[in-house]
N, C-alpha and C positions, 0 to 999 in steps of 0.2 A: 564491462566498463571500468569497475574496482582494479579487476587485474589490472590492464591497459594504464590506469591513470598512476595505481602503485609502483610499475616498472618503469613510467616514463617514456612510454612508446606511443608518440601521436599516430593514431592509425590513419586518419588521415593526410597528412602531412611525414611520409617516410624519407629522409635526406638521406644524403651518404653519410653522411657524420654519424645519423642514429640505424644505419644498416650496420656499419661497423662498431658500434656497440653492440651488437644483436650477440654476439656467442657469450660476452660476460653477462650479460641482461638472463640466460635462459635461465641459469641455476634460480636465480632468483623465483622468475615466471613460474618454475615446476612447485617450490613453496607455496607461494600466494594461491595456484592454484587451487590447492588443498584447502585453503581455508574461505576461498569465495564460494565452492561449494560443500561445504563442510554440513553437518545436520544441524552440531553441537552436542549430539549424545557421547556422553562419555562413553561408549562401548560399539560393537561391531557384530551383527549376527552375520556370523563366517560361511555357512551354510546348516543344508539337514545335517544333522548327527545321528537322528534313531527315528524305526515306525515300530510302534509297539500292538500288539496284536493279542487281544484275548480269547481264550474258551474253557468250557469248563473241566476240558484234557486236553494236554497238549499232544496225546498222539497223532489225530487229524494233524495239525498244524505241522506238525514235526512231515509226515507227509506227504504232504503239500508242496512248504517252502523248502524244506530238504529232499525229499525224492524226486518229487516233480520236478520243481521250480530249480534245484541244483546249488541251494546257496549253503555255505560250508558255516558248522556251528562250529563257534569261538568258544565259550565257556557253561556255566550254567548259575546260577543265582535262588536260593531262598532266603526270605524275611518271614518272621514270625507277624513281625510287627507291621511291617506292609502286605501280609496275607497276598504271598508272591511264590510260585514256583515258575523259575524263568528259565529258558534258553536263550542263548543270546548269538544268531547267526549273523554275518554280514556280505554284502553285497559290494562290487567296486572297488575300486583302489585311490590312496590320493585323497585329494580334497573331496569326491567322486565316492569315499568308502560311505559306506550309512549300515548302521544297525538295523537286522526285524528282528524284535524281542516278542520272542514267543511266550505268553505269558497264562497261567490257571492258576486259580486259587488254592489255597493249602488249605481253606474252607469255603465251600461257598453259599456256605449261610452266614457270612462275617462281613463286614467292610473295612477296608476296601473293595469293594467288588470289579476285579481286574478285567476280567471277565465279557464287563457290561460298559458300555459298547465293546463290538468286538472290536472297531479300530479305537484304541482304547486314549491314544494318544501320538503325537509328534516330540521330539526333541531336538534343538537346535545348538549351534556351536556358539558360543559369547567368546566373546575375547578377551573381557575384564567382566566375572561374573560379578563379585561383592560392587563394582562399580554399578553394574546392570539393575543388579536390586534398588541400591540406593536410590534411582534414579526412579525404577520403575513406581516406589512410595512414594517418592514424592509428587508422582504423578497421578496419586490412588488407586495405584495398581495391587491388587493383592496377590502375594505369593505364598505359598503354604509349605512350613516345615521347616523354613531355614534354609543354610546350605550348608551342604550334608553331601560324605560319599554316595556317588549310587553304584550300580552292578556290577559297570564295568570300570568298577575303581575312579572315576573324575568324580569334581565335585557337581552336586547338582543343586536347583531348589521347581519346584513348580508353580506356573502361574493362574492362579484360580481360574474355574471355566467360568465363571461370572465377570474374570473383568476380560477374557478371551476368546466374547461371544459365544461361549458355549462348549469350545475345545480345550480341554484338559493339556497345559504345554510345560515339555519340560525343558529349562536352559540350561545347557553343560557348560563346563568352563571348558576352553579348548584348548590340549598340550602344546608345547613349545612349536613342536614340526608343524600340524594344522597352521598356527598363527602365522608360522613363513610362509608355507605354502599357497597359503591367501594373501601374503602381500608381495609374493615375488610375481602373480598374476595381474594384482593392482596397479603394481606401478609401473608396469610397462603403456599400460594404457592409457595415464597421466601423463607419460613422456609423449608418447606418441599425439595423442591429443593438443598438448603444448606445441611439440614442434609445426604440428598441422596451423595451426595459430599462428608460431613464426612466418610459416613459409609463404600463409596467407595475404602477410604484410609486405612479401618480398616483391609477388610478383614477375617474376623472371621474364616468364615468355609475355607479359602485357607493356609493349615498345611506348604504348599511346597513352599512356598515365598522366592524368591531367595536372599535378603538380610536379614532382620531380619523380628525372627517370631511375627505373632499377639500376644498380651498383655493374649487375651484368652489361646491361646495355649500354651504361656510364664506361668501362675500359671498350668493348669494340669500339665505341665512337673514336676512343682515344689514342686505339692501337691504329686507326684508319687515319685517323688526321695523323700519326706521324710517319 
């Protein structure tokens, strides 16, 4: 009803006067659009980014997801300080790519214990991470460590399992390509959606419209009478 009344388009009452306004009216509609159903979060979870997986050697896992499973390792990662011996394979292409970070301890009588669970955690794509954070404190959301490079070079921060029902989550910031890539999918389906909203007000094929007729059915009449 917002959009409708911000663009000036009586849905029930559609003239010819306000049918041929309808092409300059759209740019606008696709704006408003965005903002009648907007969250308000400053940030965007773009998709998965990683499924991180632990044991207390990685050669099972190596394996597994590499022999078996066929999925091609990208690099490799240790931290003394996050008691981390990683591999780092991926899956997929595109917004579609996701990391399994193969992960064992470089001790495992220390903690971190990567190890425990084995599915040890998810990673997610942000789109404005420092925003994300902000947000997420002042919401009492606890994130641990700051933000900080992780493995695969982006930056990261984690969000405590205490305020994420119990799952250990990590937010990446997502490179420039991800952030297209996910709004060249978005916003075709804002357009498309809008137009379906125009077209809905058109009415082409309904001759019998109880106040005034379609713009279409307004020239046959007119081309017949001359």
């Amino acid at each position: 009803r917002r959009c409708v009344q911000e663009t000036g388009i009586n849905a029930e009452y559609m003239g010819i006067q306000a049918q041929s306004e309808m092409l300059g009216k759209f740019g606008k509609m696709a704006s408003i659009y965005g903002r009648c159903f907007s969250s308000g979060r400053p940030f965007k979870v773009l998709g998965l980014q990683q499924v991180a997986i632990g044991n207390l050697t990685k050669d099972s896992l190596q394996k597994f997801w590499g022999d078996v499973m066929g999925l091609h390792k990208v690099h490799s990662f240790k931290s003394e300080k996050e008691n981390v011996d990683e591999d780092v394979f991926e899956m997929g292409k595109g917004l579609g790519k996701v990391e399994v970070d193969l992960m064992a301890p470089l001790n495992p009588d220390k903690a971190p214990k990567v190890h425990i669970p084995p599915l040890n955690h998810i990673g997610l794509w942000i789109d404005d991470l420092p925003k994300c954070v902000e947000y997420l404190t002042s919401k009492g959301i606890k994130t641990v460590g700051g933000i900080r490079k992780g493995a695969s070079g982006f930056d990261i921060t984690f969000v405590h399992p205490k305020s994420s029902c119990g799952i250990l989550l990590e937010l990446v910031q997502a490179p420039k390509d991800v952030i297209e890539d996910f709004n060249k999918i978005q916003l075709p389906s804002i357009l498309i959606e809008t137009l379906a909203y125009f077209l809905s007000l058109i009415h082409i094929s309904e001759p019998t419209r109880r106040y005034a007729i379609s713009y279409a059915v307004f020239c046959l009449k007119k081309k017949k009478m001359q």
